[in-house]
C-alpha positions as CSV (number, residue, x, y, z in Angstrom):
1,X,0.0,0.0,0.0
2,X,3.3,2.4,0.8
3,X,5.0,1.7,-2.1
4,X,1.5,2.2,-4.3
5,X,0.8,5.7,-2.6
6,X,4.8,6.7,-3.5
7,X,4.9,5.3,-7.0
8,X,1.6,7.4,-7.3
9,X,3.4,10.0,-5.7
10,X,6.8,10.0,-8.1
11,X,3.9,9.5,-10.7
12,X,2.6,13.0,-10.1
13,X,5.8,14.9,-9.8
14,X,7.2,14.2,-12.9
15,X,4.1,14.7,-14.7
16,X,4.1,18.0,-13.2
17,X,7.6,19.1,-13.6
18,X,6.8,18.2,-17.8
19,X,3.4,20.4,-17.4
20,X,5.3,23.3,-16.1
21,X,8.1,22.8,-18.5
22,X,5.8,22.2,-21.3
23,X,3.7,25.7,-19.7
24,X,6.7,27.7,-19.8
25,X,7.9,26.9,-23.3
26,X,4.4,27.8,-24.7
27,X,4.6,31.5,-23.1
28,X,8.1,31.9,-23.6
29,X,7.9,31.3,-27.7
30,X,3.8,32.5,-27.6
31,X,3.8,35.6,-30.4
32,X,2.1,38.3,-29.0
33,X,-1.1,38.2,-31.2
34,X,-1.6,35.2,-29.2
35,X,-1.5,36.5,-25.9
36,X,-5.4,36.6,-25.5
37,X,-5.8,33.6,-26.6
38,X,-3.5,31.7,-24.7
39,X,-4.7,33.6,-21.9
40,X,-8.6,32.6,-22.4
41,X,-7.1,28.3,-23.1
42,X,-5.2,29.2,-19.4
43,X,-8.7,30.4,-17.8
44,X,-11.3,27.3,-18.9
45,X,-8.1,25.2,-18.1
46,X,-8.1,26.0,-14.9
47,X,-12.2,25.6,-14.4
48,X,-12.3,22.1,-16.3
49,X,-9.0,21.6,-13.7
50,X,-11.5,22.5,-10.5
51,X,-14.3,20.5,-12.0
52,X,-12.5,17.5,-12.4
53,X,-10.7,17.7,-8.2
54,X,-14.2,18.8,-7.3
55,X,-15.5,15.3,-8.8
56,X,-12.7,13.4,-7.0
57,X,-13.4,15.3,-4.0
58,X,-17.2,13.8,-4.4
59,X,-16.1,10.8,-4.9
60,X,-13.6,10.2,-2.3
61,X,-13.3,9.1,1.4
62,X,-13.4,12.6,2.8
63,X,-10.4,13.0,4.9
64,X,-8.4,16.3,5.7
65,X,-6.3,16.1,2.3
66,X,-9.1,15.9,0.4
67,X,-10.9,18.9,1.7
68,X,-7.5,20.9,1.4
69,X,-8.0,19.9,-2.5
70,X,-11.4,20.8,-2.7
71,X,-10.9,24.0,-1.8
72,X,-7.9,24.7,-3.6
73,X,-9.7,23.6,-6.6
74,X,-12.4,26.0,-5.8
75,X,-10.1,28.7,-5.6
76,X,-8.4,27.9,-8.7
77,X,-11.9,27.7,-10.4
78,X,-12.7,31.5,-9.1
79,X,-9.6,32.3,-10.4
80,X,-10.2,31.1,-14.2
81,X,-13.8,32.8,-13.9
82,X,-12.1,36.0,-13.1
83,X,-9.1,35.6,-16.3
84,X,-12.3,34.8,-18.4
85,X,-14.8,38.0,-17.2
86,X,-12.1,40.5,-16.0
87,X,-9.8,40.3,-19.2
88,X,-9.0,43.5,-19.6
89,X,-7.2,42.9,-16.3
90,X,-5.4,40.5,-17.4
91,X,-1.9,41.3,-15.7
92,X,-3.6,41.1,-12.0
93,X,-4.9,37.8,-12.8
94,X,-1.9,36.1,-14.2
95,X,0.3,37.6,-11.8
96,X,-1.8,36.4,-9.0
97,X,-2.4,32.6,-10.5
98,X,1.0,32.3,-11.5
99,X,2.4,34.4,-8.1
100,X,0.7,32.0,-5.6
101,X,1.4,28.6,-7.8
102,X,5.3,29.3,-7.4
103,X,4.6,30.1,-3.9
104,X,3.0,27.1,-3.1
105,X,5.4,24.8,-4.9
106,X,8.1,26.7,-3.3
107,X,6.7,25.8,0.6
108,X,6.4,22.4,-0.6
109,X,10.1,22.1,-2.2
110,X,11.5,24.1,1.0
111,X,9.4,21.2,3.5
112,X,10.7,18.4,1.4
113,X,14.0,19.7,1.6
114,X,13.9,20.0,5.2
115,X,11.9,16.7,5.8
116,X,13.3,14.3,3.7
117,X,16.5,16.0,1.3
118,X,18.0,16.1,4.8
119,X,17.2,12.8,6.1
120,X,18.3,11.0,3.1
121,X,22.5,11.9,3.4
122,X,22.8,13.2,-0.1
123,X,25.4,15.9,-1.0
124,X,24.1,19.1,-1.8
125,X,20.7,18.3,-0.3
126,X,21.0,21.8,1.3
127,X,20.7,23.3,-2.6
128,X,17.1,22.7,-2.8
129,X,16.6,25.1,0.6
130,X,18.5,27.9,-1.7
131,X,16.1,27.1,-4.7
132,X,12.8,26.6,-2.8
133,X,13.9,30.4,-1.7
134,X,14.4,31.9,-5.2
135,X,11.8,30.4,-6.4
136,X,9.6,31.7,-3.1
137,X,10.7,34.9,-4.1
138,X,10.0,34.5,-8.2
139,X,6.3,33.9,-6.7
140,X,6.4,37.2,-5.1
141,X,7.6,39.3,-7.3
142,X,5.0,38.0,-10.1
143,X,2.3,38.3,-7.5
144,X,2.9,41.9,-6.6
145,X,4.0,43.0,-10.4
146,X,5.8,45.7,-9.7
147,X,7.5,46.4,-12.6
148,X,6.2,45.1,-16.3
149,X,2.9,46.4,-17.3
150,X,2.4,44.7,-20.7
151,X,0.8,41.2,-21.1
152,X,3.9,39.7,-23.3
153,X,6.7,40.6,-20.9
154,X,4.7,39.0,-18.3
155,X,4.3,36.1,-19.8
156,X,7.8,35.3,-20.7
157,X,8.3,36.8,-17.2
158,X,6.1,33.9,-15.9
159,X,7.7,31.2,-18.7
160,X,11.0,31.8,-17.3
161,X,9.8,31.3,-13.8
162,X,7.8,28.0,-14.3
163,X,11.0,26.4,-16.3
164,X,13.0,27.4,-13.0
165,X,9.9,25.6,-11.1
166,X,10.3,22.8,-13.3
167,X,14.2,22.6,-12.9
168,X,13.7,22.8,-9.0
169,X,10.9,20.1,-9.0
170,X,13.1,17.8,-10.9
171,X,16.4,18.3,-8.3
172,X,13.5,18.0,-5.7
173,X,12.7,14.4,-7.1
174,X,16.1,13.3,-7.5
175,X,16.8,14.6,-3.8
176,X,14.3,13.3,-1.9
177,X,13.1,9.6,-3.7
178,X,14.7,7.2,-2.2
179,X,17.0,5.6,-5.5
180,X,19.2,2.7,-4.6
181,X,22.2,2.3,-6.6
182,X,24.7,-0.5,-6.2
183,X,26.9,0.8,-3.2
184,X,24.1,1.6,-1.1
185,X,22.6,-1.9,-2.1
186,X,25.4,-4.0,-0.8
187,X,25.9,-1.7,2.6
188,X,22.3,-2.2,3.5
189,X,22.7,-6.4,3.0
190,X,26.2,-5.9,4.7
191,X,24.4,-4.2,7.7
192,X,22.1,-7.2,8.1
């Protein structure tokens, strides 16, 4: 049952390092004629997203996680509404979606790191502590928006930010699954 949930778990983190990866070379390369549009795909994205965790929340057992998701998902279904009504303010939406995604995968890099990178003994485990921080602070600066004001700079802006994500996801993998190799193999059967 363990090793079901983590393969589910190692499942779901490389599928979401490729969708950021994949996110952030569509707005890096987008043209700017297409900046609408891509914008509009973003917002029913996100609501078909919410519908379909709203329909697992339905059908699931009901414990804490899963009302954590639900409302997530609700918030991220608020959010598309608003990127589909209020388009004309489209920087405040984007900025705020994008902002509080790279915030929220930065806590969760910067707990793994000190929860399990730690634990497991690897060099440069401490790296990910560094990244979880820049990346924190990526999700900031896009959420308060201080400096660009047009929709296209944002969005490489944001491109950029979510290939970093995607890089620190990755290390984040590597770091904290527990991957035997051969050395650690034959220590372990030495030890019993």
């Amino acid at each position: 049952m363990l090793f079901q949930s983590l393969d589910k778990l190692k499942r779901q983190s490389i599928l979401a390092a490729i969708l950021m990866m994949a996110l952030g070379v569509v707005m890096l390369i987008c043209p700017e004629s297409y900046v609408n549009t891509l914008v509009v795909t973003v917002g029913y994205g996100m609501i078909i997203f919410a519908l379909v965790e709203m329909l697992e929340f339905i059908v699931s057992k009901k414990a804490l996680i899963h009302y954590i998701i639900f409302t997530g998902a609700l918030f991220i279904a608020i959010l598309g509404v608003f990127i589909l009504i209020y388009n004309q303010d489209l920087l405040k939406a984007l900025g705020w979606l994008f902002g509080f995604v790279l915030v929220q995968d930065s806590l969760f890099t910067l707990l793994n790191a000190l929860l399990f990178a730690r634990r497991s003994n690897r060099k440069g485990w401490w790296m990910l502590i560094i990244f979880a921080i820049v990346l924190m602070a990526l999700g900031v600066l896009i959420f308060l928006n201080p400096w660009w004001d047009s929709p296209t700079l944002l969005m490489r802006i944001i491109g950029g930010a979510l290939l970093f994500s995607a890089f620190v996801s990755t290390l984040r993998l590597i770091w904290v699954w527990p991957f035997k190799n051969g050395k650690e193999s034959a220590e372990d059967a030495s030890e019993r």
